[in-house]
GUMI-884394 format. One record per residue: residue number from 1; x, y, z of N, C-alpha, C, O in turn. Coordinates in nm, 2 decimals. Layout:
NUM / X / Y / Z / X / Y / Z / X / Y / Z / X / Y / Z .
...
//
This chain:
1 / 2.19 / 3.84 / 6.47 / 2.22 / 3.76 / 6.35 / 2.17 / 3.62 / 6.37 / 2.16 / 3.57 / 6.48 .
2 / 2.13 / 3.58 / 6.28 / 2.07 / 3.45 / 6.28 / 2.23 / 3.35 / 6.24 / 2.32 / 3.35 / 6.16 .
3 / 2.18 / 3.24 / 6.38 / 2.25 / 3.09 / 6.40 / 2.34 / 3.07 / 6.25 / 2.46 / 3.06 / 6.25 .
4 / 2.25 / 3.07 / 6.13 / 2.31 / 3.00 / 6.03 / 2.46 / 3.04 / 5.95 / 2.56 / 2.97 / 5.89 .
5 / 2.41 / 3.26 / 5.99 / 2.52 / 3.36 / 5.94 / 2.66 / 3.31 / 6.04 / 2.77 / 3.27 / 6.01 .
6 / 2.63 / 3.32 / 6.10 / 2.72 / 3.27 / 6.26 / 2.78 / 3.18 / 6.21 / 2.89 / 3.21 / 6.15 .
7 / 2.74 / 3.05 / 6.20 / 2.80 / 2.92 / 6.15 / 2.89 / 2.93 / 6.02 / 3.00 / 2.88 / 6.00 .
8 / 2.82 / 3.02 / 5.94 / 2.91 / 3.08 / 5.81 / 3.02 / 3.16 / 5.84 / 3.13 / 3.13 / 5.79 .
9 / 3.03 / 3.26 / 5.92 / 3.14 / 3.33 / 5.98 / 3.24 / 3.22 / 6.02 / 3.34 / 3.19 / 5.96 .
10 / 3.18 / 3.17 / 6.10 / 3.28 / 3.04 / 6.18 / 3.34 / 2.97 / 6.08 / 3.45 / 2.99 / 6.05 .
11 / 3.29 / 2.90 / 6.05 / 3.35 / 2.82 / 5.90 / 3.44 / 2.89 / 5.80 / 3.54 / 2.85 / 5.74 .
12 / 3.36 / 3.02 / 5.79 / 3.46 / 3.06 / 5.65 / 3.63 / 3.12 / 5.74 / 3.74 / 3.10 / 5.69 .
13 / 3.60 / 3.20 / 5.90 / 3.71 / 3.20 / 5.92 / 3.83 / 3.11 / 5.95 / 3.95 / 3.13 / 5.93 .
14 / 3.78 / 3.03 / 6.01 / 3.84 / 2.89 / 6.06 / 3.91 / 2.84 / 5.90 / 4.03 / 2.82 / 5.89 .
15 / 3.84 / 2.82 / 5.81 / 3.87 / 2.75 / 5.68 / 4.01 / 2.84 / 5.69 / 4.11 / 2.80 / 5.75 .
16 / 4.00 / 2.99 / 5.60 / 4.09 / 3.07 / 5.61 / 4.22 / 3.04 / 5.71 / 4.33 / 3.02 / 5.66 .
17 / 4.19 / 3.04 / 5.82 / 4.36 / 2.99 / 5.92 / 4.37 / 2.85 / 5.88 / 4.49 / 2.81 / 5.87 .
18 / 4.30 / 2.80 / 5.87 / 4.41 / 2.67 / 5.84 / 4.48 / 2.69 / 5.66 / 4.55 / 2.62 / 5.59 .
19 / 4.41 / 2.79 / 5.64 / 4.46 / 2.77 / 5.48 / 4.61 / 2.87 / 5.47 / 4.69 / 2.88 / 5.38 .
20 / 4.60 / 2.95 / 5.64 / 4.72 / 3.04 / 5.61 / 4.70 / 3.12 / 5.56 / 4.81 / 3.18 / 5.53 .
21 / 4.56 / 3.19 / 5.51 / 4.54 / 3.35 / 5.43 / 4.50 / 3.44 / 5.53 / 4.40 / 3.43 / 5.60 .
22 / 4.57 / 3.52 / 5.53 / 4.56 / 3.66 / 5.68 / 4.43 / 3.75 / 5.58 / 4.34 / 3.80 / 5.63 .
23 / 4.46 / 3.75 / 5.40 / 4.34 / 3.80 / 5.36 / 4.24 / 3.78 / 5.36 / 4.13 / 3.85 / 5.38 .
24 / 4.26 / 3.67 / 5.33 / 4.08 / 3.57 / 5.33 / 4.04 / 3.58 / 5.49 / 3.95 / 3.67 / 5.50 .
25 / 4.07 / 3.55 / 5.60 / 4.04 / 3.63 / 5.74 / 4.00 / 3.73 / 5.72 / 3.88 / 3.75 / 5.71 .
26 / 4.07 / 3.83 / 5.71 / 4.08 / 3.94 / 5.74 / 3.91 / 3.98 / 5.65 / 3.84 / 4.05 / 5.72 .
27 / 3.87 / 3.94 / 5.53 / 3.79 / 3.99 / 5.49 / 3.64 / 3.94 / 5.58 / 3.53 / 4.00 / 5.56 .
28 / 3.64 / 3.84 / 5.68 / 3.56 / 3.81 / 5.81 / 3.51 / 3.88 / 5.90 / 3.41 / 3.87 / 5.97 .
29 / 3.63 / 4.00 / 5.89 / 3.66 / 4.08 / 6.03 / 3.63 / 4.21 / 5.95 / 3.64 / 4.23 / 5.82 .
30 / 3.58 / 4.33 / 6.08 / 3.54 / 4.47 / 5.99 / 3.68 / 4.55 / 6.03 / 3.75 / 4.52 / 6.13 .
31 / 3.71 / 4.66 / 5.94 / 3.89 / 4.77 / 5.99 / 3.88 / 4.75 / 6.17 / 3.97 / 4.69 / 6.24 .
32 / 3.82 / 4.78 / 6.20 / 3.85 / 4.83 / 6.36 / 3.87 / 4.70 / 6.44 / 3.88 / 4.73 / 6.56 .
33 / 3.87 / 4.58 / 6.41 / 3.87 / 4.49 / 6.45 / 3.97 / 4.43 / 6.58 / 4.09 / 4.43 / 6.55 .
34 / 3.92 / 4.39 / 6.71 / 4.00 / 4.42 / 6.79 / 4.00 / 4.23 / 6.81 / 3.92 / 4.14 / 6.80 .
35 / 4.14 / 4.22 / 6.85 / 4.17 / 4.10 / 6.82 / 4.27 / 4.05 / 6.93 / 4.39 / 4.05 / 6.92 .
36 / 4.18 / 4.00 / 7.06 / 4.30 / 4.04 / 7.19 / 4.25 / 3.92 / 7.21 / 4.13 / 3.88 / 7.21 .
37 / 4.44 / 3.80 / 7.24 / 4.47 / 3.73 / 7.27 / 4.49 / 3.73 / 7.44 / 4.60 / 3.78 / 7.47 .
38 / 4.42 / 3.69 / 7.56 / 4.45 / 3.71 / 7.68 / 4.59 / 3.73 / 7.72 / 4.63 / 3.83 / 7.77 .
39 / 4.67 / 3.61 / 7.69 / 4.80 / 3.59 / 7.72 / 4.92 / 3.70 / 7.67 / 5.04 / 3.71 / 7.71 .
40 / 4.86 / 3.76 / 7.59 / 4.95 / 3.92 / 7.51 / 4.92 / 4.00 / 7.61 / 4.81 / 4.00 / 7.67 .
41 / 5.03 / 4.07 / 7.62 / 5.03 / 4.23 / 7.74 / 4.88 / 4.30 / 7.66 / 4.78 / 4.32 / 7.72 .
42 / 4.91 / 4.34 / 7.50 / 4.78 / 4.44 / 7.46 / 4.66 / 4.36 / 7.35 / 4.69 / 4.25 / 7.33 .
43 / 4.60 / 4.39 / 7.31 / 4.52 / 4.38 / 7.24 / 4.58 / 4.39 / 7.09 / 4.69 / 4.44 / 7.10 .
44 / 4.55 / 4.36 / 6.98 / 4.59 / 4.38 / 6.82 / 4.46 / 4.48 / 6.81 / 4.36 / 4.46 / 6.88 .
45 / 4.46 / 4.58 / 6.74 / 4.34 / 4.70 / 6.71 / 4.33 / 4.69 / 6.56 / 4.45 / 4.70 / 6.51 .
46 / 4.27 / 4.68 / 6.49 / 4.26 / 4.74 / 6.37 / 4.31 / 4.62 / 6.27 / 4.41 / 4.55 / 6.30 .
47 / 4.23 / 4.60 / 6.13 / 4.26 / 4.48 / 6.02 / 4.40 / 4.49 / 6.02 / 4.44 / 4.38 / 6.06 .
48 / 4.50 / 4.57 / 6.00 / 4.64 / 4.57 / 5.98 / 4.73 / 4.49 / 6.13 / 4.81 / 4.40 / 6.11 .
49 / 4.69 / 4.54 / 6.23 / 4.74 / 4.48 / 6.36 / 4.74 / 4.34 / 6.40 / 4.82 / 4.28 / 6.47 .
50 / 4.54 / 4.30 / 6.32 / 4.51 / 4.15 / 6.32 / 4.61 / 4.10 / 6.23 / 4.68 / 4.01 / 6.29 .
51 / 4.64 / 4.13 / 6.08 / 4.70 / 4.07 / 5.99 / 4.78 / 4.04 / 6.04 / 4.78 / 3.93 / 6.08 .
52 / 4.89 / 4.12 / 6.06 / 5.01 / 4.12 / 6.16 / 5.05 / 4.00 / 6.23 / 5.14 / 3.92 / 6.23 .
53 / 4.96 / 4.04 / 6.30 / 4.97 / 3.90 / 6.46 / 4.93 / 3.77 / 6.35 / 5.01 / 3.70 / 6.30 .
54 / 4.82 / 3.76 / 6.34 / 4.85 / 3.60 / 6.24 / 4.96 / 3.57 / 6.12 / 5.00 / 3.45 / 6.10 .
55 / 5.02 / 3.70 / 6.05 / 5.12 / 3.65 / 6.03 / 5.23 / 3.59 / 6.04 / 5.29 / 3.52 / 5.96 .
56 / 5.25 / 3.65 / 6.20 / 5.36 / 3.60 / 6.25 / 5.32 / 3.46 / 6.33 / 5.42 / 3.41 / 6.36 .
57 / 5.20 / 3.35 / 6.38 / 5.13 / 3.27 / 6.38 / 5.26 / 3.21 / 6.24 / 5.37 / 3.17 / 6.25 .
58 / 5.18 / 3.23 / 6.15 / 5.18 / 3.15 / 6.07 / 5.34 / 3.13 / 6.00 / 5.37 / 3.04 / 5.93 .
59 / 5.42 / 3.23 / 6.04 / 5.55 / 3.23 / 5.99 / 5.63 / 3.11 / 6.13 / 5.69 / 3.01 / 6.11 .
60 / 5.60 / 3.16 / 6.23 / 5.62 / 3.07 / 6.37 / 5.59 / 2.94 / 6.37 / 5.66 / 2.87 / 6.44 .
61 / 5.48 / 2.87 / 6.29 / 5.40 / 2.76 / 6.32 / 5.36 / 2.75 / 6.16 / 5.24 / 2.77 / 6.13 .
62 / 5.43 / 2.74 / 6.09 / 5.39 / 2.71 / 5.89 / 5.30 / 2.58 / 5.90 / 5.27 / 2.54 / 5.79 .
63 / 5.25 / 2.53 / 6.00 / 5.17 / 2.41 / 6.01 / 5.10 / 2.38 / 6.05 / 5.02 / 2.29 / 6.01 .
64 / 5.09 / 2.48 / 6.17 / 4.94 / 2.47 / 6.20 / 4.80 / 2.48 / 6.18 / 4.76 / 2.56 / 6.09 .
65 / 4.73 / 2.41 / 6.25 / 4.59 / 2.38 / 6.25 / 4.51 / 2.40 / 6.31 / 4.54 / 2.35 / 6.42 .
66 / 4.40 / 2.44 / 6.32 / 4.27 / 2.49 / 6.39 / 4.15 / 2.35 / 6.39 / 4.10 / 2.32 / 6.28 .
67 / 4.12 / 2.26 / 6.49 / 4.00 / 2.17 / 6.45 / 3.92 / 2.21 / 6.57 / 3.97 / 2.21 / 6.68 .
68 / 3.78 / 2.25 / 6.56 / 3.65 / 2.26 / 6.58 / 3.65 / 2.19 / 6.67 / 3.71 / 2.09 / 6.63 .
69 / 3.61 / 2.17 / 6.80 / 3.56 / 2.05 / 6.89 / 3.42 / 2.10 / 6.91 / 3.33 / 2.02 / 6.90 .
70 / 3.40 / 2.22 / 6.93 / 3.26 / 2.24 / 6.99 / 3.22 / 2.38 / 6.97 / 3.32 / 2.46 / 6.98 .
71 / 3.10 / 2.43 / 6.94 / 3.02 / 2.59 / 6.94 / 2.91 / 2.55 / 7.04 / 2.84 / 2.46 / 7.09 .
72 / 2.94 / 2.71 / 7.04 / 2.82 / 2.76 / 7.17 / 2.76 / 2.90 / 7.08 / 2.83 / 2.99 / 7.05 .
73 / 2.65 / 2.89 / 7.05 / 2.64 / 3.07 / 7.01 / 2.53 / 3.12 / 7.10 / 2.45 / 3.05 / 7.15 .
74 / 2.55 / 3.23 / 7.10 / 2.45 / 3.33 / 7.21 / 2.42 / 3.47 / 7.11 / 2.53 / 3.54 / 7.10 .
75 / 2.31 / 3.52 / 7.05 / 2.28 / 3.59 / 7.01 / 2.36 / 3.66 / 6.93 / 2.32 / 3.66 / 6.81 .
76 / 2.49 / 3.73 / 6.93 / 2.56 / 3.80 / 6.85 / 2.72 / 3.70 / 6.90 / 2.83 / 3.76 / 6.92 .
77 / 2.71 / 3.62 / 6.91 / 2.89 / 3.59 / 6.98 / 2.87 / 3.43 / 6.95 / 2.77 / 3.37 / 6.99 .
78 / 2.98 / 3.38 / 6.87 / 3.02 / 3.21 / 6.84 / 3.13 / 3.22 / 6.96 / 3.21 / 3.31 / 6.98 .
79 / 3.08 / 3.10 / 7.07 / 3.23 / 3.07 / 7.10 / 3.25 / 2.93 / 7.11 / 3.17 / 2.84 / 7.15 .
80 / 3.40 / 2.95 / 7.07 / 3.45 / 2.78 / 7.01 / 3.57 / 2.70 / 7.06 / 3.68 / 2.74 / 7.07 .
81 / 3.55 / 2.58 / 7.10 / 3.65 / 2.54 / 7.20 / 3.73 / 2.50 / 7.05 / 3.67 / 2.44 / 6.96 .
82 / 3.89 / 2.54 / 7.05 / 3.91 / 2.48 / 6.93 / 4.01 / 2.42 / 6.96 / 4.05 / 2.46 / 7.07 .
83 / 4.12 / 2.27 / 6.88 / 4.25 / 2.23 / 6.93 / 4.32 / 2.28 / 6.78 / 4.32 / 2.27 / 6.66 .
84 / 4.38 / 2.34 / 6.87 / 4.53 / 2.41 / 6.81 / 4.64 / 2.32 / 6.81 / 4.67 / 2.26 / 6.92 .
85 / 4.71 / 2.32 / 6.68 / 4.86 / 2.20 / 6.69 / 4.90 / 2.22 / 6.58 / 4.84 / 2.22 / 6.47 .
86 / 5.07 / 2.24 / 6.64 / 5.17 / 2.26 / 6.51 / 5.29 / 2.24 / 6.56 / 5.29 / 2.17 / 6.66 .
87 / 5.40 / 2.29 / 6.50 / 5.52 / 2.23 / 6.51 / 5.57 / 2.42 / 6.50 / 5.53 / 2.50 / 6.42 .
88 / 5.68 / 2.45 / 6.63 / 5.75 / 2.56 / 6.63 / 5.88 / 2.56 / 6.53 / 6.00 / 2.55 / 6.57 .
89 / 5.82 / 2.58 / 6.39 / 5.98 / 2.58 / 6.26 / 6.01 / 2.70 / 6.25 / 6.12 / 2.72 / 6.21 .
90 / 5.94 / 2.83 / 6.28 / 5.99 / 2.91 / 6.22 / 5.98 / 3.05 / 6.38 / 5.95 / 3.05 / 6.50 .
91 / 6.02 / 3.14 / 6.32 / 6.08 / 3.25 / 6.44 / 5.92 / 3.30 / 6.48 / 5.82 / 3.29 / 6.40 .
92 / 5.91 / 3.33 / 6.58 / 5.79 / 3.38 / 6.62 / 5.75 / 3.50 / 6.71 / 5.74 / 3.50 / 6.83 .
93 / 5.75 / 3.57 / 6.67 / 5.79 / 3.72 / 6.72 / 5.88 / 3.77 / 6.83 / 5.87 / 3.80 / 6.95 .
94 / 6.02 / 3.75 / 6.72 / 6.12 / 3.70 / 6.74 / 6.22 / 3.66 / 6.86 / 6.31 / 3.72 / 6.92 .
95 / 6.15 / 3.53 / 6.86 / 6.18 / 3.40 / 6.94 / 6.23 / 3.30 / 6.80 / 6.19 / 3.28 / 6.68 .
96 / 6.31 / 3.27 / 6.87 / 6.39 / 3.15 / 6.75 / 6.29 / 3.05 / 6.78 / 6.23 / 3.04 / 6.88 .
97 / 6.27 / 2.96 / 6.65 / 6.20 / 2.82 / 6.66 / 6.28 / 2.76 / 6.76 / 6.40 / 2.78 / 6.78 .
98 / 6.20 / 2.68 / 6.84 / 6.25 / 2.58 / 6.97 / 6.23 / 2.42 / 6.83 / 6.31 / 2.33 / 6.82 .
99 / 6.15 / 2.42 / 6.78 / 6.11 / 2.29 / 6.65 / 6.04 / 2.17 / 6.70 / 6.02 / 2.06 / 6.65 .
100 / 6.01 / 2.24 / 6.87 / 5.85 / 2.16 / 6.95 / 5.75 / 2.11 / 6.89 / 5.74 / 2.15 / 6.77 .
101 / 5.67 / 2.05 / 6.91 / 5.52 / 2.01 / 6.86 / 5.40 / 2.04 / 6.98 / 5.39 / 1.99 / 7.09 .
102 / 5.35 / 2.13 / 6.93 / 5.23 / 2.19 / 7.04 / 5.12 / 2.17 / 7.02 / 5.08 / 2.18 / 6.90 .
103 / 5.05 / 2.15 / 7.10 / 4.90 / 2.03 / 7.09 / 4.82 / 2.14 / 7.18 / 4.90 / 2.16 / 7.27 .
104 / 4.72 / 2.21 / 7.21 / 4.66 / 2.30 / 7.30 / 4.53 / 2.32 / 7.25 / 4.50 / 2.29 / 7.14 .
105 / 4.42 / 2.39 / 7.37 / 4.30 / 2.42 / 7.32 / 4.29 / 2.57 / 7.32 / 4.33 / 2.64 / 7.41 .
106 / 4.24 / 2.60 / 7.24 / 4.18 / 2.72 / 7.30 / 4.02 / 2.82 / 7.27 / 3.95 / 2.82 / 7.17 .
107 / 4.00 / 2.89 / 7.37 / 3.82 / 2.91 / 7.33 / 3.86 / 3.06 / 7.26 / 3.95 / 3.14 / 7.27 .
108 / 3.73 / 3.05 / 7.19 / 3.77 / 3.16 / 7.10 / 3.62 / 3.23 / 7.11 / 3.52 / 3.18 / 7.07 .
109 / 3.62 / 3.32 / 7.16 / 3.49 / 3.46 / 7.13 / 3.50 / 3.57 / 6.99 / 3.56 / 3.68 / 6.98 .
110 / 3.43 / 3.51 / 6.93 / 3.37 / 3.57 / 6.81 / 3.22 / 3.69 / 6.77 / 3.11 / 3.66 / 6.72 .
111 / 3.26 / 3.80 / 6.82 / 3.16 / 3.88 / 6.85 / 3.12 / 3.92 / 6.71 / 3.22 / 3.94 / 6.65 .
112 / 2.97 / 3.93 / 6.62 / 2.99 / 3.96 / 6.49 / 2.92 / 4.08 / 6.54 / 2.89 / 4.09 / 6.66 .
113 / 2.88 / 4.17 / 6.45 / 2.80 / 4.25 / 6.34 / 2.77 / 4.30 / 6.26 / 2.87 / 4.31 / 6.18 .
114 / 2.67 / 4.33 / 6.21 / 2.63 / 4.30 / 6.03 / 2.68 / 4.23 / 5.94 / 2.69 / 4.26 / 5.82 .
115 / 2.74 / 4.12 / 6.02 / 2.79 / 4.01 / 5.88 / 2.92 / 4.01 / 5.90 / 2.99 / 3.94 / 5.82 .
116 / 2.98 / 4.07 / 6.01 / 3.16 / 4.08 / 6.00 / 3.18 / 4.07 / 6.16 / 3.10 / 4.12 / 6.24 .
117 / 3.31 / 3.97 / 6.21 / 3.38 / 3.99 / 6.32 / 3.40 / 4.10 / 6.38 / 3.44 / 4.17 / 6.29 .
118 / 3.40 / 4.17 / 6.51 / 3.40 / 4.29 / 6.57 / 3.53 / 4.28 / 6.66 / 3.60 / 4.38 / 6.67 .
119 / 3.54 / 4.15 / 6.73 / 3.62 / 4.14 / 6.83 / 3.62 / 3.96 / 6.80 / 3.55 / 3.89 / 6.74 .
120 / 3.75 / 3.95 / 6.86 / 3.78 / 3.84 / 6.89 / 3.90 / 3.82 / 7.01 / 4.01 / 3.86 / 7.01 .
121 / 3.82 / 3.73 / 7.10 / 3.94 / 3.70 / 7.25 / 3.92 / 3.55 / 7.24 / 3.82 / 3.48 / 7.21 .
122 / 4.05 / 3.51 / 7.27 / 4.11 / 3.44 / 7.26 / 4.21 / 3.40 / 7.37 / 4.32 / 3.46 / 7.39 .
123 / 4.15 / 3.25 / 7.48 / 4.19 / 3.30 / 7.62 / 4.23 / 3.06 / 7.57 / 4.16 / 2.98 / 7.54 .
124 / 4.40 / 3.07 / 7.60 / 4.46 / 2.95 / 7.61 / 4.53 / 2.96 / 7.74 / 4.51 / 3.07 / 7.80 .
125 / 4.64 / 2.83 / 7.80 / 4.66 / 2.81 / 7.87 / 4.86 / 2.83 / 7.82 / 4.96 / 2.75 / 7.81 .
126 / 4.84 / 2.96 / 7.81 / 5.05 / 2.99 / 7.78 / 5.14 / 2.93 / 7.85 / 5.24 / 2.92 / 7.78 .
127 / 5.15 / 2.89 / 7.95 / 5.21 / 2.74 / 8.04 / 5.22 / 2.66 / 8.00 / 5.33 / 2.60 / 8.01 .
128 / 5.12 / 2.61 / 7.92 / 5.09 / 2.47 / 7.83 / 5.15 / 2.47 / 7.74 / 5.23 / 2.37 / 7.74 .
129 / 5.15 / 2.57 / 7.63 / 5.21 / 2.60 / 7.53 / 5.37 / 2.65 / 7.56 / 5.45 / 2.65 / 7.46 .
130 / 5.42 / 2.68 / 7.67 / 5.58 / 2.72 / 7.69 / 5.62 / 2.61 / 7.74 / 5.74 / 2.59 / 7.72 .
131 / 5.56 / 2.50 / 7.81 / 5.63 / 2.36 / 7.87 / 5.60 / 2.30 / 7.76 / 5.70 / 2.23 / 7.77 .
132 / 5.53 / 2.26 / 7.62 / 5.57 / 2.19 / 7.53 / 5.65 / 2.22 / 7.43 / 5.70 / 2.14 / 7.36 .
133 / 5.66 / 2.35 / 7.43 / 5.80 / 2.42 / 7.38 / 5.93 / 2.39 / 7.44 / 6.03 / 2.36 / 7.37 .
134 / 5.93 / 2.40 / 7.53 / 6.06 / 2.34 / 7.61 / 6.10 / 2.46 / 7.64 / 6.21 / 2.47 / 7.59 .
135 / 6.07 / 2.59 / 7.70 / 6.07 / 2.71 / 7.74 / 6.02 / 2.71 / 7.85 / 6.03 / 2.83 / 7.88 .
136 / 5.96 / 2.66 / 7.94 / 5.91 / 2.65 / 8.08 / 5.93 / 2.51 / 8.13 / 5.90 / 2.41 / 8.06 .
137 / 5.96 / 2.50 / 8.24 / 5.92 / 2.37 / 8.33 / 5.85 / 2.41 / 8.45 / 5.86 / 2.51 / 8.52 .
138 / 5.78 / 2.29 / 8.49 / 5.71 / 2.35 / 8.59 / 5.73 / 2.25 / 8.70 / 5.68 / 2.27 / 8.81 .
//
């Protein structure tokens, strides 16, 4: 795929999470779309599994935000250092809000083909994110 489509993928899905539409995403990504967060025991499989998991994102964190620091692309794959930050108001697969403010980065692998996301991993620092929750000390 050419740099420019890439940049458009990137943009339009990133736009989409901060807007909070799991549809508008989802239309980025093709059905089989595998959507594995390192820090999760399994992988999310399939557009329904993705929606899913960002739903509950967004029901957990009604505030969060995605900002861009940096891209790298390599032939078929965006990857993006991004900072993530929100406020834990709402239940999060079901964990009660702690009502923390979480500030974190995380890189994101964006595998496309013919115009659509294939995979996406997604590797943060969950320590980071449970000590500013107030769910871990270290």
């Amino acid at each position: 795929m050419k740099r420019e489509e890439l940049l458009d993928i990137r943009d339009g899905f990133f736009a989409a999470m901060n807007e909070h539409d799991v549809e508008k995403m989802a239309q980025y990504c093709t059905a089989d779309i595998v959507a594995d967060e390192v820090a999760e025991p399994e992988p999310f499989v399939g557009i329904d599994a993705f929606k899913g998991s960002y739903s509950d994102v967004f029901e957990g964190y009604p505030d969060c935000q995605a900002e861009i620091l940096d891209t790298l692309i390599d032939d078929d794959t965006v990857i993006c250092q991004v900072r993530w930050y929100a406020a834990n108001t709402g239940i999060f697969r079901g964990e009660e809000p702690t009502g923390k403010k979480v500030d974190i980065q995380i890189a994101y692998f964006l595998k496309a083909k013919e115009g659509k996301i294939v995979r996406i991993t997604e590797y943060y620092d969950l320590a980071t994110l449970l000590v500013q929750q107030g769910q871990l000390e270290l």
